[in-house]
N, C-alpha and C positions, 0 to 999 in steps of 0.2 A: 734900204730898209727891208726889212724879212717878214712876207707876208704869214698871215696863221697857216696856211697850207704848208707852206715852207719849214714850217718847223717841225721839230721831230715828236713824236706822239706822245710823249712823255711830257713835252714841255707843250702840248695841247691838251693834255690833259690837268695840266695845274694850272693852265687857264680857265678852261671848264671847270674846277673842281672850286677853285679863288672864287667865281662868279656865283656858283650856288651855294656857296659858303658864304657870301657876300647879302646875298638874297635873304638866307636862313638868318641872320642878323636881323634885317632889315625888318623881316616879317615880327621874328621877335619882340624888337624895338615901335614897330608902327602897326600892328592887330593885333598877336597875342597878350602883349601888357594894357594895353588901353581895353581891351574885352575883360582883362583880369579887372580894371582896377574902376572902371567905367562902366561895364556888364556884369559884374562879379559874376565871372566867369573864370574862376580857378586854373579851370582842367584845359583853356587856351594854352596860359606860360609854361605846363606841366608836359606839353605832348612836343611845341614847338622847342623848347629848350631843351629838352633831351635831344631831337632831333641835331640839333644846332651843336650840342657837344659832340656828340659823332660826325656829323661833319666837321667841326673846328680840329676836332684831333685827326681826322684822315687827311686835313686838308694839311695840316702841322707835319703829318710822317711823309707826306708827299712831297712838302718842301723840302727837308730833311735830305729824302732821296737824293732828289734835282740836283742838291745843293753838292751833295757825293757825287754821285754820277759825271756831271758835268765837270766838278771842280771849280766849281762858282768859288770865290771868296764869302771865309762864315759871315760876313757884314751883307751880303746882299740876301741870303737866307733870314737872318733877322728883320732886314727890313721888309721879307716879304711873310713873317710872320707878325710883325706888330703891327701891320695892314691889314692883317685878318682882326685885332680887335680893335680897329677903329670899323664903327658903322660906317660903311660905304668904302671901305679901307681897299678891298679887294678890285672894285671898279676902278678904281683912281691908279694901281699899281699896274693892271693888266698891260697897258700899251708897253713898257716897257721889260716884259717879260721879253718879248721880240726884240728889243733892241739890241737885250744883255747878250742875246744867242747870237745876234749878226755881231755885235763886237766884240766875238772872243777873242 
């Protein structure tokens, strides 16, 4: 099994990038709409949701890369995009970022 060090910076980087993408979700989903919708607090969903699109599409062009670069097959790309919109999608994918790389 291929530890995070062992991997190459680009595929430590779409781990790192999945997890604060994952987070920026999370936040969305569990403070900024409850302050919206339970503080009426607007300007919560309005700051954290832009946020959250710029990282969802960075984290989207970064797949994208990988998925070139490496020569992944396009089905393991998808699935590591439609784990970016499931809340907590990103956590649950990570460990096997490492697997994909050690069983090329």
């Amino acid at each position: 099994m291929s530890t995070p060090d062992a991997l190459p910076a680009d595929l430590r980087w779409l781990r790192w990038a999945g997890l604060v993408e994952g987070t920026s979700t999370l936040l969305l989903f569990l403070v900024a709409m409850p302050l919206k919708y339970l503080a009426g607090m607007p300007l919560a969903v309005t700051i954290v949701s832009s946020l959250h699109g710029v990282l969802f599409l960075g984290y989207l062009a970064l797949v994208l890369m990988i998925v070139l670069r490496h020569r992944w097959p396009l089905f393991r790309g998808l699935i590591l995009g439609v784990a970016a919109i499931i809340p907590g999608g990103p956590f649950l994918i990570d460990g096997r970022i490492g697997r994909w790389y050690a069983n090329r």
